[in-house]
N, C-alpha and C positions, 0 to 999 in steps of 0.2 A: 799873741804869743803862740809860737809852733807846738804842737804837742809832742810831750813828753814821749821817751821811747819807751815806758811804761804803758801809758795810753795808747800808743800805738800797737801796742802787745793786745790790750784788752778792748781793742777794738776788731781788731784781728779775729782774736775767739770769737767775741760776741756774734760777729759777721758770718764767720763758717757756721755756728752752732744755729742760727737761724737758717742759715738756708739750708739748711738737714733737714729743721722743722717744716720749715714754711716754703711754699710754693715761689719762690719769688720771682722767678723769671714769667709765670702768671699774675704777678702783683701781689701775693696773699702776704698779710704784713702777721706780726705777730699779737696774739690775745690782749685787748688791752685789759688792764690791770684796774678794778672796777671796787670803788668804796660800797654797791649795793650789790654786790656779789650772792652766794647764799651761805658763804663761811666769811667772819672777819677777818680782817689783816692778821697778821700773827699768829694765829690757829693753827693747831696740830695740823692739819690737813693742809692748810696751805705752806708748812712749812717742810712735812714731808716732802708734797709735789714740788718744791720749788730746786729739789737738786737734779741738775739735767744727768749726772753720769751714774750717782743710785737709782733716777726712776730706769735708766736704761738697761742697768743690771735687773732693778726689780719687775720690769719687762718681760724681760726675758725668763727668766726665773717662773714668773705668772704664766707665759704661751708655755711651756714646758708642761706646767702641770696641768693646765686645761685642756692639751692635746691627750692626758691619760683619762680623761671622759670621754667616752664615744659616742655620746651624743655632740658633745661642742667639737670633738675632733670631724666626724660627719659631715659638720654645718660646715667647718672651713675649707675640707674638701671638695664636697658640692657646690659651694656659691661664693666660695674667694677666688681673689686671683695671685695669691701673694706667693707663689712661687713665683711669676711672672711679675710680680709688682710687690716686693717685697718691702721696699722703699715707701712705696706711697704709701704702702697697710702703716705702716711706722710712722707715717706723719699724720693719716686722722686717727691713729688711738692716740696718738701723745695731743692733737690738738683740739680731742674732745675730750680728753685730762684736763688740760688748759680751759679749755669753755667751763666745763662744770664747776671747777675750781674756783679759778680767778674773773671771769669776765662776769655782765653786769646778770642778775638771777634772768631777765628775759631771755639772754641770748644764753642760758645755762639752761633752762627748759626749751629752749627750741631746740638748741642740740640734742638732747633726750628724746625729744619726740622724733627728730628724725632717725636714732637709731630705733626707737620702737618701730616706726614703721618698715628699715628695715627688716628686726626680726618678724614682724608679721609675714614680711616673702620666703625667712627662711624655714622648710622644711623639707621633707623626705625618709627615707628609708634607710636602716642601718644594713649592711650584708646578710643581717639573719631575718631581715622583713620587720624588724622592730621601729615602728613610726618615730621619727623625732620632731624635733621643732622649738627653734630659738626663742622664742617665747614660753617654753615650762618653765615654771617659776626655780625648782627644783636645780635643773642645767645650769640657771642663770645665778644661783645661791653660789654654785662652784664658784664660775666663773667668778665671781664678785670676790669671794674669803679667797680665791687662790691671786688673785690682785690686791685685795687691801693688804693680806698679809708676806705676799712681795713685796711691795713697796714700803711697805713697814721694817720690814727683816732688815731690807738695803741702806737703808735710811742711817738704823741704828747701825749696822756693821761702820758705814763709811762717813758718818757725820757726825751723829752723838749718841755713842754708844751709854751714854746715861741716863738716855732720855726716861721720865719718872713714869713709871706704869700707870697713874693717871691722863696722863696726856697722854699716852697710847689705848686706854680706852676711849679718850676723846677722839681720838680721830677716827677710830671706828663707828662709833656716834654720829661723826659727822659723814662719814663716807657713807655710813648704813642710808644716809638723806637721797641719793644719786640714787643707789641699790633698789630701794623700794620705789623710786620714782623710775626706774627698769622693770618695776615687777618681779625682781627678786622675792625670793620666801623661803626660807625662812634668812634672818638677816641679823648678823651676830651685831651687838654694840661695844662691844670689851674683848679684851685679847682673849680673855677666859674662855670665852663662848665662840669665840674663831677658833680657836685650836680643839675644841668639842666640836667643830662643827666638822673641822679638817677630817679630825678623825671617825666622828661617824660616816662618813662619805667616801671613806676609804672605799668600803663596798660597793660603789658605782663607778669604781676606778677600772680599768684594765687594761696590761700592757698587750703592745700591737706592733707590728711591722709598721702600719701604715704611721702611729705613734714615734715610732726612733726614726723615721725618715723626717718627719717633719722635724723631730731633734735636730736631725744632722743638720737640713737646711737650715733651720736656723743659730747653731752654733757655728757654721763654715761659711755661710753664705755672705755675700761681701754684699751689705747693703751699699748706695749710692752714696759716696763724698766721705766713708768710713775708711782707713785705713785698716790693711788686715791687721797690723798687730794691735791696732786699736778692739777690732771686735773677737780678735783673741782674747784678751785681755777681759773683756765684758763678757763674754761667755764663759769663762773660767771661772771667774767671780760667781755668774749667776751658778751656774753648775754645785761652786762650793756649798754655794748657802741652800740647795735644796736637798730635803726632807729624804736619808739614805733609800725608803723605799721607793722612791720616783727615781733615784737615778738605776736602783734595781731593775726596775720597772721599763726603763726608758734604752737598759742596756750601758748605761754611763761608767764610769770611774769617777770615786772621789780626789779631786788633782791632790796629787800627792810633789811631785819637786816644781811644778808650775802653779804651784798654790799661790805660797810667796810673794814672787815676782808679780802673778797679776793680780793679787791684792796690791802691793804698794805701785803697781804703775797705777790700778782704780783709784786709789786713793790719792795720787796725785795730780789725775785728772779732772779728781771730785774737788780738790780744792783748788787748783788752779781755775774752771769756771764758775765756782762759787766765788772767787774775789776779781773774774774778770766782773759778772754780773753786778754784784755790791758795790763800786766806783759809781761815784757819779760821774 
């Protein structure tokens, strides 16, 4: 039997949304889906990471507020190359999301280690001489509570806005497992203690030129196989959901008449490949 023009619609997505991810024209297939994982099936954590257009909002939303530490803003200036490869930076954070997550626990600590190794190479100097280095436990505390709690924000905004404050400390629980296997420290388990954490660390925040530049680029810059008013639409979103003094900070506007609009195009992006995905 010929498939359906449904199925052909959800083959369609499936097809583009992988090759955003995945390398494919190098062969790289996507994460498989592993019962000795280090989270079970249905797990906060795995249910959060499992929507592709909130983690992309919650993405973004998370690079925004970690360029306002200058120590992790430093490290991506010195030793990335995502101005230039903006695209490819987007497919190994989403596909070491995917490792950690879903695939089998071995191939979830190997991936761990090889970004440890990574931060072991990254280091250097801030512009006033102040030493840094991707391995402070401290740096990597941000970076962790300004991603769980992106991807958490996004989750609830555009999927289920009711999800029960228990399972949102669960997932922190769970996430907190990756964090300290980074050497994270200190490393919240519950919203309560992420949002204590947000806010004690305000203090090692600071806005920068070099800070709203990387904004820009990553609110305007046309990743590879995105449509612009696709990532319109995802930066607007991310933009809304973040914390007014970041967007203070960062030089932003809260969308005010493009709110709207790209919340319901997100949202109907968010469900459109949540029920390409869910067909068998």
């Amino acid at each position: 039997m010929p498939p359906s023009p449904a199925d052909l619609v959800r083959r369609a997505l499936v097809g583009r949304v992988r090759a955003v991810f995945n390398d494919t024209a190098a062969g790289q297939q996507p994460v498989a889906i592993s019962d000795d994982a280090l989270f079970e099936r249905d797990s906060p954590i795995r249910m959060v990471h499992s929507g592709v257009v909130p983690m992309m909002v919650g993405g973004i939303r998370s690079l925004l507020l970690q360029m306002l530490h200058p120590h992790a803003l430093q490290g991506v200036l010195d030793h990335s190359d995502f101005r230039a490869d903006m695209h490819g930076r987007l497919r190994r954070t989403a596909r070491f999301i995917a490792q950690t997550t879903y695939a089998h626990r071995d191939e979830a600590m190997a991936a761990i280690g090889r970004v440890n190794r990574i931060h072991n190479r990254v280091n250097g100097t801030l512009p006033d001489g102040t030493p840094y280095s991707a391995t402070d436990p401290r740096t990597l505390a941000w970076v962790h509570v300004a991603e769980a709690t992106s991807f958490l924000e996004a989750h609830i905004a555009y999927v289920r806005p009711d999800m029960p404050g228990r399972e949102q400390d669960e997932y922190f629980r769970q996430f907190a497992v990756i964090a300290r296997a980074l050497n994270a420290d200190p490393v919240p388990e519950t919203r309560e203690e992420a949002e204590a954490l947000m806010l004690e660390r305000r203090a090692d925040l600071a806005a920068s030129e070099a800070a709203r530049e990387v904004a820009d680029l990553v609110l305007n810059g046309r990743p590879e196989g995105a449509p612009r008013s696709v990532q319109r639409a995802l930066g607007t979103a991310a933009v809304d959901l973040l914390p007014p003094y970041a967007r203070t900070m960062l030089g932003l506007s809260r969308p005010t008449v493009s709110a709207l609009p790209a919340r319901l195009a997100t949202k109907t992006m968010s469900d459109g490949l949540r029920w390409a995905f869910r067909r068998p």
